[in-house]
N, C-alpha and C positions, 0 to 999 in steps of 0.2 A: 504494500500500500504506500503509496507515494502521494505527497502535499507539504505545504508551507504546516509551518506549525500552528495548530490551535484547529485544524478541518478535523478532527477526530478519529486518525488512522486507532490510535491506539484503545478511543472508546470502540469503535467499530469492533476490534481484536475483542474486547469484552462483550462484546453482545455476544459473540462464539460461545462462551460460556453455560449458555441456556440449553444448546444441542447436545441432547444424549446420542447420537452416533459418533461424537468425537470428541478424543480425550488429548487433552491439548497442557503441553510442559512448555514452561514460561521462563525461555532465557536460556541462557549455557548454563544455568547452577542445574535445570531442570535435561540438559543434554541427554549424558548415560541415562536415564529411565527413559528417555525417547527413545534410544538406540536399543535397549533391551526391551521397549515392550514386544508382546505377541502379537506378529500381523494375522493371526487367526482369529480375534477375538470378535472378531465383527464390526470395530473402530475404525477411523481412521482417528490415526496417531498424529501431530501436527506438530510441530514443535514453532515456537511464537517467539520469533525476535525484535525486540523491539526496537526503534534505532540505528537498525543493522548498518547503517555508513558510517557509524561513530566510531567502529572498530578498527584495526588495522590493516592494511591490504596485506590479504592474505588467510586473516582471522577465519574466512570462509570458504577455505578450498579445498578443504576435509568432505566436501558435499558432495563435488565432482562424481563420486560416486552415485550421486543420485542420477545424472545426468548421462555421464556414459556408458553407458550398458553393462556393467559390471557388477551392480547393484550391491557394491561391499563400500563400507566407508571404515577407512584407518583412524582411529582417535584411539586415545586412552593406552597409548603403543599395543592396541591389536586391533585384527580384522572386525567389523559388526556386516553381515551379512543378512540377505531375506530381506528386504526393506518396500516393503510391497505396505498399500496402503500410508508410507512415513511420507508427508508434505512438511515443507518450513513456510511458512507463513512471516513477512516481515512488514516494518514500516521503515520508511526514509522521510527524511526533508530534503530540501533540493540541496546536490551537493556544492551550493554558491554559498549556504550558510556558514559558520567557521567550525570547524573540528571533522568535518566530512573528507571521505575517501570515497573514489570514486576504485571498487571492487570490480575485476573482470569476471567472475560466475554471476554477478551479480548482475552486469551491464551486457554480457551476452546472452545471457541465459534464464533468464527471469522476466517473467508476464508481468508487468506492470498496470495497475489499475491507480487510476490519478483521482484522490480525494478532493472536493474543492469545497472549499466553506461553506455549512449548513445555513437555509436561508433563517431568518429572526420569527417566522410562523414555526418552523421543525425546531427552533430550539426553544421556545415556548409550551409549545406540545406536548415532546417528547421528552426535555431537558426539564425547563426552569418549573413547569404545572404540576408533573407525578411527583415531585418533590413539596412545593409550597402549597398547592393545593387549593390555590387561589386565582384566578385568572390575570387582576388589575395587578397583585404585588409582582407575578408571573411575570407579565410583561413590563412593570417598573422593573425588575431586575436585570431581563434580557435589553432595557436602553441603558441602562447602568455597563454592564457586560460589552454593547457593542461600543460605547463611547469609549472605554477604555481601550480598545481592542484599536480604535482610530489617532485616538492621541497619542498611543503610546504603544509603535507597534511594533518596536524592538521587544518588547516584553512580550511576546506574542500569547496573548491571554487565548488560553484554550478550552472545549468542552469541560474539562476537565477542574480548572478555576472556576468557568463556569456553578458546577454543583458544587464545587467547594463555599462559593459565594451565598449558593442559596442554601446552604447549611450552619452559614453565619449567621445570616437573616433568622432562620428560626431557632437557633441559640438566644440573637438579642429579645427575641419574642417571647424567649421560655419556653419554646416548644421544642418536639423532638420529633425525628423522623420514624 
């Protein structure tokens, strides 16, 4: 998943979390249990990088195995074989931002789907509403949200600020989610 920061590659990665067909390990700490699950279980096994061009070139070419036919991947100094049903699933920013590498598995070899900023009705809806539970403060908070996101858009405030913000609100309120 690719976009600037704050279009919600990495909410989107959590909405995965609701499918029972897929059982999905979050990051390289979650690697080995990727690599040893059972491709017989009926899953698909996914493994969720988030970030993935903040790493160093190369961080990812343990994968190459997914890709050319050999379906073995060397990590952990041995072979991990069988890898039927294993997807990596990532997210980027554009690699203009600073700390980015631009990865060759990554830039030849990868389906890229382009995130672009959620309009102020779907983050209302779907965002700021199931949260506050209110329509009017709803929407006072998604113009609070996008003013910040204009003035200040080195900070690149994202979904994710987003609900952090409307769970200040209903702290200053006394209430709770």
């Amino acid at each position: 998943l690719y976009g600037e920061p704050g279009v919600g590659k990495t909410h989107y990665l959590k909405t995965l979390e609701q499918r029972r067909d897929l059982h999905l390990y979050h990051g390289i700490t979650e690697l080995l249990d990727w690599l040893n699950a059972d491709p017989n279980d009926g899953q698909q096994h996914i493994l969720l990088l988030d970030e993935m061009n903040t790493y160093p070139i190369g961080t990812w070419d343990f994968l190459y195995g997914l890709i050319d036919g050999t379906n073995k991947i060397f990590s952990f100094l041995r072979w991990f074989a069988n890898l039927v049903g294993k997807k990596v699933l990532g997210t980027m920013n554009p690699n203009h931002h600073p700390g980015r590498f631009t990865h060759p598995i990554i830039e030849n070899h990868a389906d890229f789907v382009t995130l672009k900023a959620p309009d102020r009705e779907f983050l209302i809806q779907n965002i700021a509403f199931p949260l506050i539970k209110e329509r009017k403060l709803a929407n006072e908070i998604v113009t609070i949200h996008e003013l910040a996101r204009k003035t200040s858009p080195e900070m690149g405030f994202s979904i994710r600020d987003l609900k952090a913000f409307c769970h200040r609100v209903l702290l200053n309120e006394g209430l709770t989610i």
